[in-house]
N, CA and C atoms of all chains as a GROMACS GRO file, in nm:
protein
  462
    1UNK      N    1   1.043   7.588  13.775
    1UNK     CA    2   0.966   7.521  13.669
    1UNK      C    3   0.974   7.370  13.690
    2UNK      N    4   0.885   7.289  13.641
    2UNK     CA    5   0.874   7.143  13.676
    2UNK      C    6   0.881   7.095  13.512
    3UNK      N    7   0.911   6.952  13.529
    3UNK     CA    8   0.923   6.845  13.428
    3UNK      C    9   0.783   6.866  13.364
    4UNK      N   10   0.802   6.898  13.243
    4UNK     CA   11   0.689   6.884  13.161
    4UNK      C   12   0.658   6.787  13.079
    5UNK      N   13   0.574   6.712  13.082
    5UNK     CA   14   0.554   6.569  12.990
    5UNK      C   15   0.496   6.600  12.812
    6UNK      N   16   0.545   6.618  12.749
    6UNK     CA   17   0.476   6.640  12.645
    6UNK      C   18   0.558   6.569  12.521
    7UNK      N   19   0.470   6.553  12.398
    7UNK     CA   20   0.551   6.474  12.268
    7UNK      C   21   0.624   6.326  12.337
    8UNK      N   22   0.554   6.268  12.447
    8UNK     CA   23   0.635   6.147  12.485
    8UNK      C   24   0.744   6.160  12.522
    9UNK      N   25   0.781   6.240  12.588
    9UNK     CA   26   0.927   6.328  12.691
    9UNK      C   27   0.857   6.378  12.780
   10UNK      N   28   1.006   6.403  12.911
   10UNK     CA   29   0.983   6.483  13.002
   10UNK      C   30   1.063   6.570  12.916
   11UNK      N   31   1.039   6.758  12.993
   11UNK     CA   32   1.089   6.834  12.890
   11UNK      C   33   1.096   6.925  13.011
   12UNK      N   34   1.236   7.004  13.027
   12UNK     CA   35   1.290   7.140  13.122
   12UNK      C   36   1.359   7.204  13.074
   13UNK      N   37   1.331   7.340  13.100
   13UNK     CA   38   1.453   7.461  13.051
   13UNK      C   39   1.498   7.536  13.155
   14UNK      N   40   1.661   7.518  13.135
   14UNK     CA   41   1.758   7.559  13.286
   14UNK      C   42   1.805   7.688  13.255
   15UNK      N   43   1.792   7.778  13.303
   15UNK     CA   44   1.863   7.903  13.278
   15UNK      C   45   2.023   7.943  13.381
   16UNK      N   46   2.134   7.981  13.350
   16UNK     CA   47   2.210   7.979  13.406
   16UNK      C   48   2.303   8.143  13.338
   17UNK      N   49   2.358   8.173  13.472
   17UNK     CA   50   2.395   8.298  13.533
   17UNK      C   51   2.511   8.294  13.319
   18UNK      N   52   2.624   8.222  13.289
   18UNK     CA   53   2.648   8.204  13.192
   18UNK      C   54   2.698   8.071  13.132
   19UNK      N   55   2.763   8.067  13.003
   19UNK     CA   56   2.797   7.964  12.930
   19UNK      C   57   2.855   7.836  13.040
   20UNK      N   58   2.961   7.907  13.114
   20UNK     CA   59   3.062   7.866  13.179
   20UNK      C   60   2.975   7.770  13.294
   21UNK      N   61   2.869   7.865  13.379
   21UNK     CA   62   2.744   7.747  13.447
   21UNK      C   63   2.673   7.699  13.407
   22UNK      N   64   2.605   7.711  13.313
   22UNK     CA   65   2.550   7.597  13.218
   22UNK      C   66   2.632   7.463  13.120
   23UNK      N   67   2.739   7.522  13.106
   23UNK     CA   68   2.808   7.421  13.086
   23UNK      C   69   2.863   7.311  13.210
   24UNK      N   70   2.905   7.390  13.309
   24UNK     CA   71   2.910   7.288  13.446
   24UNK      C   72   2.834   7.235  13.479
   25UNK      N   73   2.688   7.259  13.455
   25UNK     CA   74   2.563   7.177  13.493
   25UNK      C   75   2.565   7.084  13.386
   26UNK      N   76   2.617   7.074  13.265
   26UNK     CA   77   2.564   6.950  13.138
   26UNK      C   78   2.693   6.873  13.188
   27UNK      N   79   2.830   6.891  13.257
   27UNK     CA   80   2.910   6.827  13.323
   27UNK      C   81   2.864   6.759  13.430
   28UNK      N   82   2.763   6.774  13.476
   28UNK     CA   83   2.750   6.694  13.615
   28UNK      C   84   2.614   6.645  13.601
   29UNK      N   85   2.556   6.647  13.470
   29UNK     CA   86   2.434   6.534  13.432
   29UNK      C   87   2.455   6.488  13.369
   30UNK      N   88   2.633   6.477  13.288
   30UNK     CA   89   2.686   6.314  13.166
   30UNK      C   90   2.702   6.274  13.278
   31UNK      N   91   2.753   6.270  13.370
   31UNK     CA   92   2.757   6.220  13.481
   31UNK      C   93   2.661   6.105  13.540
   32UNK      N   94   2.512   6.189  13.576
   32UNK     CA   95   2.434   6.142  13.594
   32UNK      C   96   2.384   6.006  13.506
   33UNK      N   97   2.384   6.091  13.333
   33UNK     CA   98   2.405   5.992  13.261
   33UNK      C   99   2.435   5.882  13.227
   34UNK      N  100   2.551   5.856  13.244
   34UNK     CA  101   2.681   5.767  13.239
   34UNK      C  102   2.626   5.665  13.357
   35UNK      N  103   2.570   5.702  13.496
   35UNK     CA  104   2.626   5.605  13.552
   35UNK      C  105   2.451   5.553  13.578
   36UNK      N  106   2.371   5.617  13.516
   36UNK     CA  107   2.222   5.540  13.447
   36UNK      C  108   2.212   5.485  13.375
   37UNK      N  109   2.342   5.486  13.269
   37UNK     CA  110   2.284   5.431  13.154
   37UNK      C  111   2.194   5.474  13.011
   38UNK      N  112   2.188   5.609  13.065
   38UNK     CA  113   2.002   5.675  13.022
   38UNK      C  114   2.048   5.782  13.025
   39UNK      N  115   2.049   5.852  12.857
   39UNK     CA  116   2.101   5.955  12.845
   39UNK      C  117   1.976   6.088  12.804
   40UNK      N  118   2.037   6.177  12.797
   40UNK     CA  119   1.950   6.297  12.751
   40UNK      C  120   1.943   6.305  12.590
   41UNK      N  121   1.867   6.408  12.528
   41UNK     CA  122   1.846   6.431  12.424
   41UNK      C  123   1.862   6.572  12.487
   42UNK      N  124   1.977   6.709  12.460
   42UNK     CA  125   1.983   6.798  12.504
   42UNK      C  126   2.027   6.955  12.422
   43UNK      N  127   1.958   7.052  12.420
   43UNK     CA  128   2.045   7.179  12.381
   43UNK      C  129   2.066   7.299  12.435
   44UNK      N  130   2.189   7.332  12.404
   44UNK     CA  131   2.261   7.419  12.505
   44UNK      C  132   2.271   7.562  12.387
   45UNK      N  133   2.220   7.681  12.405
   45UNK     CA  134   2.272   7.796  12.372
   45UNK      C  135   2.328   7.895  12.464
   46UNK      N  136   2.426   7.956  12.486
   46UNK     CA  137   2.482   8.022  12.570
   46UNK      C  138   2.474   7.968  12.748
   47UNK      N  139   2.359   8.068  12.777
   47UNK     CA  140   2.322   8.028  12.927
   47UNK      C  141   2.199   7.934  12.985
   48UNK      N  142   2.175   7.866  12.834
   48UNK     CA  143   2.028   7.816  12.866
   48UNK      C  144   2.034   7.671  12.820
   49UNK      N  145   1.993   7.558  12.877
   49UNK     CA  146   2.010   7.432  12.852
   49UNK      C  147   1.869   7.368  12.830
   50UNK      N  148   1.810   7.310  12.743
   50UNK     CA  149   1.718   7.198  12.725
   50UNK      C  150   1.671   7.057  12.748
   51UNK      N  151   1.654   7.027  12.845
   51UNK     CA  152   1.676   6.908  12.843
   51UNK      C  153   1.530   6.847  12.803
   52UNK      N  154   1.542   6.687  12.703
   52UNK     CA  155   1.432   6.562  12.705
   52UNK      C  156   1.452   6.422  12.735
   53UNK      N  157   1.373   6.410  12.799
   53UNK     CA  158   1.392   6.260  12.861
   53UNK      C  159   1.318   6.160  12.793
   54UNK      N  160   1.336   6.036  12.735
   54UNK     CA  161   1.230   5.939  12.719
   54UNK      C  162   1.326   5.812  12.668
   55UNK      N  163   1.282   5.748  12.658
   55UNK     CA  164   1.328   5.593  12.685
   55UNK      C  165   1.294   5.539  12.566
   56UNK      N  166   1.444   5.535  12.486
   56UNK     CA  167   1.440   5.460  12.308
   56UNK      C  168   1.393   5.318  12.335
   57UNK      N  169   1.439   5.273  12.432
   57UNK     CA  170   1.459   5.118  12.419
   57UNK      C  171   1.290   5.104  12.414
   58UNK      N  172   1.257   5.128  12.500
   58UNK     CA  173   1.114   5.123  12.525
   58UNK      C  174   0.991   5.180  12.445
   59UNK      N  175   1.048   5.200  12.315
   59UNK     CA  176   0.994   5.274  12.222
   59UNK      C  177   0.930   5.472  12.195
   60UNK      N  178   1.043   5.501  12.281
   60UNK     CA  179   1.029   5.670  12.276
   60UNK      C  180   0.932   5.685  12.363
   61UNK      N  181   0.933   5.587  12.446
   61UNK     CA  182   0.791   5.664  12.562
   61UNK      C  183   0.910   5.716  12.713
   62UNK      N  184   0.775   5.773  12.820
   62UNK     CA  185   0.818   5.807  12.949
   62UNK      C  186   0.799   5.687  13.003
   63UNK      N  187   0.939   5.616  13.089
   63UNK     CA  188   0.945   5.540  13.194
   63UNK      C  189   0.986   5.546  13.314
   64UNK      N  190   1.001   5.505  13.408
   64UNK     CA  191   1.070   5.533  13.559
   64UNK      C  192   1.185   5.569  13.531
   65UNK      N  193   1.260   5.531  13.389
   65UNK     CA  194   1.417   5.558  13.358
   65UNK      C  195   1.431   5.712  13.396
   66UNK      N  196   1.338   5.796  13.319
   66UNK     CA  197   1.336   5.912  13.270
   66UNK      C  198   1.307   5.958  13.375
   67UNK      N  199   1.184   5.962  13.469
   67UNK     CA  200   1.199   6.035  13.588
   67UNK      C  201   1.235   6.028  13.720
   68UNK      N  202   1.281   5.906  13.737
   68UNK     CA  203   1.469   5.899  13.777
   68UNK      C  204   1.565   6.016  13.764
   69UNK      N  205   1.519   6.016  13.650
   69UNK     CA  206   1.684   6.121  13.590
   69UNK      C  207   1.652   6.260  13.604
   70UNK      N  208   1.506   6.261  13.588
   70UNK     CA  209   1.482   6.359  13.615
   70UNK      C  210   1.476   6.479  13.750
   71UNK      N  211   1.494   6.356  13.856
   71UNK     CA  212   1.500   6.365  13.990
   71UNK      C  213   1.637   6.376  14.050
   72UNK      N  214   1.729   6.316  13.976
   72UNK     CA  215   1.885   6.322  13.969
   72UNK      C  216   1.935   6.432  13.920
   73UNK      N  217   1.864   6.484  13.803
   73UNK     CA  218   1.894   6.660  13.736
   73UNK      C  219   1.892   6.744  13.819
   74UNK      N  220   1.731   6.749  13.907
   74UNK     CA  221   1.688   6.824  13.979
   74UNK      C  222   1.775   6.886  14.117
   75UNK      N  223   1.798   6.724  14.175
   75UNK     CA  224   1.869   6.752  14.316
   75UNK      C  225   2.009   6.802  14.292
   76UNK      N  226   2.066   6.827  14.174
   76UNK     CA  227   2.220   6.910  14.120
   76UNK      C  228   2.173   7.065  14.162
   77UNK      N  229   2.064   7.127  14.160
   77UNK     CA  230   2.038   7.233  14.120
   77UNK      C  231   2.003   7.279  14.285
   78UNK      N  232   3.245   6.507  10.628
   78UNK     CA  233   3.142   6.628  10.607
   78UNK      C  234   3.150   6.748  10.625
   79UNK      N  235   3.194   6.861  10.566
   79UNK     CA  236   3.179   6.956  10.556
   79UNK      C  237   3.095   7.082  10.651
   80UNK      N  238   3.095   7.178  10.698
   80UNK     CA  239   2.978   7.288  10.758
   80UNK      C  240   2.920   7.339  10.615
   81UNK      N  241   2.771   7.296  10.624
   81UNK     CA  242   2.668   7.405  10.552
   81UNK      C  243   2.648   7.479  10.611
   82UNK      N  244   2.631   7.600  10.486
   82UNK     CA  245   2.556   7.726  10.542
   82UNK      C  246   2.441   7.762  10.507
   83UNK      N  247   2.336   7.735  10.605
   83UNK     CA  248   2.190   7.728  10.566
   83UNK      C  249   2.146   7.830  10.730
   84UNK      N  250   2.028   7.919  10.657
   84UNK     CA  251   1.940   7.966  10.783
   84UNK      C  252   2.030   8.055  10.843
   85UNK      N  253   2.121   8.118  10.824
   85UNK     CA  254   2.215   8.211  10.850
   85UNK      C  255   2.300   8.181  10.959
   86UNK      N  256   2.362   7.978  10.963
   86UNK     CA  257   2.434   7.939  11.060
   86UNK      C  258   2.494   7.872  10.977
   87UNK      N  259   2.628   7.821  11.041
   87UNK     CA  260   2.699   7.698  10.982
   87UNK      C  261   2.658   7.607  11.076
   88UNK      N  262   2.660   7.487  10.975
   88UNK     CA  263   2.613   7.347  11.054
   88UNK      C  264   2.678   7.253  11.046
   89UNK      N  265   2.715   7.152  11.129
   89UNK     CA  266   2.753   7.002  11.108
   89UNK      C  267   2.740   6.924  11.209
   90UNK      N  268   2.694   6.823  11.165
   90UNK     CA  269   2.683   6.709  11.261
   90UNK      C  270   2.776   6.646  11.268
   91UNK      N  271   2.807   6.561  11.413
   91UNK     CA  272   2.941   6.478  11.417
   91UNK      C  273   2.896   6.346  11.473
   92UNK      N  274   2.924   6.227  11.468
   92UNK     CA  275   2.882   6.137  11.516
   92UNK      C  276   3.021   6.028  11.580
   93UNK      N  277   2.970   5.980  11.724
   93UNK     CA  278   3.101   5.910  11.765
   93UNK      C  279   3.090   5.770  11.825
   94UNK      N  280   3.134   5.684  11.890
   94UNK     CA  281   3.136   5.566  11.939
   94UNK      C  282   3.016   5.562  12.015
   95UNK      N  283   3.012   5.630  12.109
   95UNK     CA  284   2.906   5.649  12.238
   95UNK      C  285   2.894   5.769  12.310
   96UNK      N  286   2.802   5.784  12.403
   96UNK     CA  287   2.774   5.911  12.487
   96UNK      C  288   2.929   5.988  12.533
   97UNK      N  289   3.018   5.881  12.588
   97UNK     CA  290   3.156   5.941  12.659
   97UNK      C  291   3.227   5.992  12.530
   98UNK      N  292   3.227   5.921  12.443
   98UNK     CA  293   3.304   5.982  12.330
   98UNK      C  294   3.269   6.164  12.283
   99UNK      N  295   3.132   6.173  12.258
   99UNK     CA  296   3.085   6.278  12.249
   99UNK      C  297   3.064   6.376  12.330
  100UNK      N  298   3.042   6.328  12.453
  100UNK     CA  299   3.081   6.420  12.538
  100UNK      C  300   3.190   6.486  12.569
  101UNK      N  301   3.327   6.381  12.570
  101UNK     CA  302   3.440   6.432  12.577
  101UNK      C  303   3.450   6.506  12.430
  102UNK      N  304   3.400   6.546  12.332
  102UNK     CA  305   3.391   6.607  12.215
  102UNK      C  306   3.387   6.754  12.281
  103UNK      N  307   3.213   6.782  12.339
  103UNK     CA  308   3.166   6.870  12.368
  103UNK      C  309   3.263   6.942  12.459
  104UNK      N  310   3.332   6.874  12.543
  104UNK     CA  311   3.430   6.953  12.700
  104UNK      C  312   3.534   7.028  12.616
  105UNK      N  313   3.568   6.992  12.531
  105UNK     CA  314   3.714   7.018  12.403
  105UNK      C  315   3.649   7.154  12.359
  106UNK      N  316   3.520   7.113  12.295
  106UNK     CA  317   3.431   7.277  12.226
  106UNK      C  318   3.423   7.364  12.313
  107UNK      N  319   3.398   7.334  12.417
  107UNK     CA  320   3.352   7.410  12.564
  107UNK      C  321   3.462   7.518  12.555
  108UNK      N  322   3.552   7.415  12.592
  108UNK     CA  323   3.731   7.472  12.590
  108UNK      C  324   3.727   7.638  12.464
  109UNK      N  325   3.700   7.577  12.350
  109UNK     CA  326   3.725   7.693  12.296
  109UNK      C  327   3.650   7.807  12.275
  110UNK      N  328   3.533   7.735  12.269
  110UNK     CA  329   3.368   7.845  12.250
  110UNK      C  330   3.430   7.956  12.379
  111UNK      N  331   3.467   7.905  12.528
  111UNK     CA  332   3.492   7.996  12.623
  111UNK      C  333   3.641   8.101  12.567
  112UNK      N  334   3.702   8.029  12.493
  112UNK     CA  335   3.851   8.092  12.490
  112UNK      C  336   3.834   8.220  12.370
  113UNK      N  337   3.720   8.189  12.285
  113UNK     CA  338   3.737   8.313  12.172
  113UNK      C  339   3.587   8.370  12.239
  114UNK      N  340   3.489   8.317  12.357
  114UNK     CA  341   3.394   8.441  12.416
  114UNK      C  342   3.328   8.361  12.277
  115UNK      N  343   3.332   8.276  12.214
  115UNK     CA  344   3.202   8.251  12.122
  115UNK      C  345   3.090   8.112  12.086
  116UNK      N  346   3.060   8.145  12.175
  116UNK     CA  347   2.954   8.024  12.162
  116UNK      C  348   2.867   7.925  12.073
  117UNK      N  349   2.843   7.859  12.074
  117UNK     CA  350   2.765   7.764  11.954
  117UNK      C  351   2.620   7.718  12.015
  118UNK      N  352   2.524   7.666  11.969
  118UNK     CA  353   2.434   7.647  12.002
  118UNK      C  354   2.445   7.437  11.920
  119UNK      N  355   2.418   7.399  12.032
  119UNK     CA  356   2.451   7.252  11.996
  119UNK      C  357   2.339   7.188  12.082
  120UNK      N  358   2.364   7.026  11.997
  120UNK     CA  359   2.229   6.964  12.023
  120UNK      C  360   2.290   6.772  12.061
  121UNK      N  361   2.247   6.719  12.148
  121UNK     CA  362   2.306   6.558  12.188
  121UNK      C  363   2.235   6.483  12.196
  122UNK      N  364   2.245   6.370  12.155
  122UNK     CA  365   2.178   6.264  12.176
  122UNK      C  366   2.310   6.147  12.142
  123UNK      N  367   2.267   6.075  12.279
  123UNK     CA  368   2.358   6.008  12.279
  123UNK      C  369   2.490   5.996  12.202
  124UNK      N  370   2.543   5.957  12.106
  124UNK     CA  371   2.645   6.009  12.015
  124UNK      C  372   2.636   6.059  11.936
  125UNK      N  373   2.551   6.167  11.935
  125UNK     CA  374   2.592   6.264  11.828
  125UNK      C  375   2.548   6.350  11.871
  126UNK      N  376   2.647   6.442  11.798
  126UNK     CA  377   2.642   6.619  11.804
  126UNK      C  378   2.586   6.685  11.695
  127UNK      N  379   2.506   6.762  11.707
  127UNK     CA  380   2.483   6.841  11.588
  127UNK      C  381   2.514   7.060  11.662
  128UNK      N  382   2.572   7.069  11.537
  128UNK     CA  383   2.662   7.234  11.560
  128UNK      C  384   2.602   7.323  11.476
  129UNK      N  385   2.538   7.417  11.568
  129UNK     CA  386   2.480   7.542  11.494
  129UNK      C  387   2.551   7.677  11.521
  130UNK      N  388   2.660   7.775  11.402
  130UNK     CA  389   2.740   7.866  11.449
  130UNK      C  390   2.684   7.995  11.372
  131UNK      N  391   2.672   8.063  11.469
  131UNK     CA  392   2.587   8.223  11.371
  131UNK      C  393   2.657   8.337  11.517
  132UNK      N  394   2.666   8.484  11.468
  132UNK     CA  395   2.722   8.540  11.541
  132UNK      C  396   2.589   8.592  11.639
  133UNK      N  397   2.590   8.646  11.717
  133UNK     CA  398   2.424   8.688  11.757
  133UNK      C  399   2.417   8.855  11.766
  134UNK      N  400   2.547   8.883  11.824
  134UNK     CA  401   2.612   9.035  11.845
  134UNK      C  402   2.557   9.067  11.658
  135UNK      N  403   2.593   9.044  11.581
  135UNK     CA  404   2.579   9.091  11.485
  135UNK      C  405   2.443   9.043  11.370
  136UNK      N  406   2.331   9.035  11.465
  136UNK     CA  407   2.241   9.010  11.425
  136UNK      C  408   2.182   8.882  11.374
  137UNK      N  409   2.263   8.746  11.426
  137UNK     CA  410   2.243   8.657  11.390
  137UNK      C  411   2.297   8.559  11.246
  138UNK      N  412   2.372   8.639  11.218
  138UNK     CA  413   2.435   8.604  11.068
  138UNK      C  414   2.570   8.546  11.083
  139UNK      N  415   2.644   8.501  10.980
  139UNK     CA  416   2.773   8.399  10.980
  139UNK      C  417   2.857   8.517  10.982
  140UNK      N  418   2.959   8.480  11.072
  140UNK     CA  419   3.060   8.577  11.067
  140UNK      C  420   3.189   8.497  11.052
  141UNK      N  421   3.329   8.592  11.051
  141UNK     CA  422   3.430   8.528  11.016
  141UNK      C  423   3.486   8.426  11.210
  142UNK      N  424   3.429   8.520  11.290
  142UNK     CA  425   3.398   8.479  11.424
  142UNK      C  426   3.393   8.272  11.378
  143UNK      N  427   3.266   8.278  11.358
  143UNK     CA  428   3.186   8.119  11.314
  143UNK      C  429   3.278   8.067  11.234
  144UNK      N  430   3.320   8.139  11.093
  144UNK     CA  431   3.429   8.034  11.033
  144UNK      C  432   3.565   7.991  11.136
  145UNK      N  433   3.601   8.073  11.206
  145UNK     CA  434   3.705   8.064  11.261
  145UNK      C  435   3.687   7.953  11.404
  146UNK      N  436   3.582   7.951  11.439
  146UNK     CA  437   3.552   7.827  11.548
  146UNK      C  438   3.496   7.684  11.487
  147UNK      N  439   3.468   7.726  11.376
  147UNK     CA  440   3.447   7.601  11.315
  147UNK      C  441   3.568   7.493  11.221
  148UNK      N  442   3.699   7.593  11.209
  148UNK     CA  443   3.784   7.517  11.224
  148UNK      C  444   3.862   7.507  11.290
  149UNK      N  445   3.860   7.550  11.429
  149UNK     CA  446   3.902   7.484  11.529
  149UNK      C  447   3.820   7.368  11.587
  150UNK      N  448   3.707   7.385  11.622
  150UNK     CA  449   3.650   7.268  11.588
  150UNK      C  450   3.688   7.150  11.514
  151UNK      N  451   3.695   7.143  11.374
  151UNK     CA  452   3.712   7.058  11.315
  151UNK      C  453   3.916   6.988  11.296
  152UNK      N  454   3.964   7.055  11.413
  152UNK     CA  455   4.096   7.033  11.448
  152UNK      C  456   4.130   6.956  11.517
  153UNK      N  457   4.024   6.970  11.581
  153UNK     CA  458   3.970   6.887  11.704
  153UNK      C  459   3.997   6.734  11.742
  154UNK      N  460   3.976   6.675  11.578
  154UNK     CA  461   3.914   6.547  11.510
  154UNK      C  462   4.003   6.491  11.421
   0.00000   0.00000   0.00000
């Protein structure tokens, strides 16, 4: 599945084998996070993670920040 | 603040310094959601957490399961 742009976000849903890998994957995109600067807006139920991207500073829109990060999510996987 | 029980979950939001703060929140929940097998369905943005606890095995409703992770959770803190 690809980055979907919608509501002024990029928007992906990660499915993972369980809690335990989906939780290792939201471990290694604070990561990503952290050292962007540029965080997620994210939710996690069991094996399945949400992620949205968009850029407060910049008034809730999509910027290079976001699909950056989005490209940084990606290459984890 | 307290967990409401609305929509057949307990809820609470937590709010902290910054992204690392809350994250290191979430790794702590991780910790236990894996240790009692019971999961939460949670939501981030930058510092804050918001906690949604309902059993799912049992049809989606509050169980003593949910009270019981929600104060460990709140032990946490």
């Amino acid at each position: 599945m690809n980055w979907k742009e919608e509501n002024n976000s990029l928007y992906k849903s990660f499915s993972f084998k369980d809690f335990a890998e989906a939780f290792a994957f939201m471990k290694r995109v604070a990561v990503l996070a952290e050292e962007a600067q540029h965080h997620p807006t994210w939710k996690n139920t069991y094996n399945k993670v949400e992620i949205w991207l968009q850029t407060h500073d910049e008034g809730n829109i999509v910027t290079e920040k976001d699909k950056a990060l989005a490209q940084a999510i990606d290459a984890l996987l």
